[in-house]
C-alpha positions, 0 to 999 in steps of 0.5 A: 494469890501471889503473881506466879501462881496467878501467872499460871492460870492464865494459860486457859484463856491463852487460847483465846486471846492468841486467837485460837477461839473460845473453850466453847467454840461454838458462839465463836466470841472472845473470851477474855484473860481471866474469865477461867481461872483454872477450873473446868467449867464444863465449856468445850475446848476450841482444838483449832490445831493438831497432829497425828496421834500414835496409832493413826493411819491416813489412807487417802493423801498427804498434803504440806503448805510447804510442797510446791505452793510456792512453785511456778504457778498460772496468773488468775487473772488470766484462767477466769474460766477455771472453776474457783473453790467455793466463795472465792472469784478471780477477784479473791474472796467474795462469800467467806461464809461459803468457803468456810462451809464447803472447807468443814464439809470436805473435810468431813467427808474425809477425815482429815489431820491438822496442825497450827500455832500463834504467837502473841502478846496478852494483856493480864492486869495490866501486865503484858505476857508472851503466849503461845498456842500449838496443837492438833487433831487428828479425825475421822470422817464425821468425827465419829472419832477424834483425837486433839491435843493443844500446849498453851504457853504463856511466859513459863508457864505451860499447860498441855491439853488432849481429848478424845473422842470414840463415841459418846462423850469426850474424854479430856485431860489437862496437865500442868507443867508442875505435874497437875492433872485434871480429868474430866468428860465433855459434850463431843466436838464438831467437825467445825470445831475440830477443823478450825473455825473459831481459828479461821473465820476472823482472817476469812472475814476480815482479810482483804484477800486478792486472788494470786495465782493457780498452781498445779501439784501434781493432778490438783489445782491449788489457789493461793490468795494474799492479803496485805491489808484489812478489809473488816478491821471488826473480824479481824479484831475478833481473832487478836488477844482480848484488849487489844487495839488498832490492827496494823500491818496485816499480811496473810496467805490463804491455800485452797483447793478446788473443793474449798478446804483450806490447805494453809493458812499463815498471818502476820499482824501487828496490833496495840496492846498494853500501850505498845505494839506487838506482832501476831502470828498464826500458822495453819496446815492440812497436813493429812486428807483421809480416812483416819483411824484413831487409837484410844489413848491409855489415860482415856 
């Protein structure tokens, strides 16, 4: 197989090794560059990201990282008897398994839209190759339906993805940047899964989050946590590219609300791979609280 072509269908396990989770996310274990070469296995797809899909209405609320978080904002250390989100204290994260758990089951309620992206450097036979992953879903309450896209980029070479869901089974469809497309039916996703778990966990778990400060937009209370060192290298290493090495310089800025769903989420971290440094970078955002509804797409 020549080195383009085999360049080319790399981009599956892209999503894993850029931290994005593994197709089935459910086990939540890395999957390594190479272990799918192109063809659908029948594994479901971690959609970790996402945006709104044409057709979609959002009745509750709209929500950006972006809005006012990073206003003025009460020390926590001095509002120790305000009630903190789930899992977290005045003195940051304690029970990271309970913030994630009341994070999904908000979100559940609600329905919610989501977006993220990560950037990374991957290690395929020996050659280092710059990745990208970006994507969304879009997801009514319980999942009961669901739309999710994600583009996977490694080098020049791109393949974008999308499911949807109406009850049943999922309806997925790959195309690649040369025009191929794969279609094909999957087990449903969970909400989990769809809320980001398998993109969230590692830095939940492994970050040394401190709490920073409270902030009021309007009627809501937001907590912003920061992290600027590890504090479970093993977690960490989780959510960074198959191979790589020695975690450093990690830096992270977690926004959650008094419920526990995770508004934002953004990393930067350095690592070894290949022999040399590389960066990590891992943008999430709750872009959309409510109830959505979401339009069958014409090739589903």
């Amino acid at each position: 197989m020549d080195r383009p072509v085999y360049v080319s269908l790399l981009v599956v396990a892209v999503v894993a090794a850029v931290g994005f989770g593994v197709l089935n996310a459910s086990t939540e274990t890395r999957m390594g560059a190479g272990m799918e070469r192109g063809e659908d296995t029948g594994t479901r797809e971690s959609p970790a990201a996402a945006g709104p899909t044409a057709g979609t209405t959002i009745g509750e609320e709209t929500t950006s990282s972006a809005a006012g978080i990073d206003g003025s904002g009460a020390d926590l250390s001095n509002e120790s008897a305000i009630p903190y989100p789930p899992g977290t204290t005045v003195e940051g994260i304690e029970r990271p398994s309970r913030l994630l758990a009341a994070h999904i089951d908000a979100l559940a309620e609600t329905g919610f839209v989501v977006r993220s992206g990560v950037n990374a450097t991957v290690l395929e036979s020996g050659i280092r190759i710059d990745a990208t992953a970006s994507g969304g879903a879009c997801v009514a309450p319980s999942a009961r339906t669901y739309y999710a896209h994600r583009t996977d980029t490694a080098g020049p070479l791109e393949r974008r993805t999308e499911g949807w869901y109406g009850g049943g089974v999922e309806h997925r469809r790959r195309v690649g940047k040369f025009g191929s497309v794969q279609e094909s039916t999957q087990q449903a996703r969970s909400v989990g899964e769809l809320a980001g778990r398998p993109l969230l966990a590692p830095h939940l778990h492994g970050g040394a989050f401190e709490a920073a400060r409270a902030n009021h937009i309007g009627a809501r209370r937001l907590f912003v946590f920061t992290a600027s060192g590890i504090d479970n290298e093993s977690a960490i290493e989780t959510g960074l590219p198959e191979a790589s090495t020695d975690a450093r310089s990690y830096d992270a800025r977690l926004v959650v609300d008094r419920a526990g769903r995770v508004r934002s989420l953004t990393v930067r971290a350095e690592y070894v791979i290949g022999g040399k440094r590389a960066t990590y970078q891992l943008d999430y955002d709750l872009a959309r609280l409510g109830n959505a509804s979401v339009e069958r797409p014409g090739w589903a």
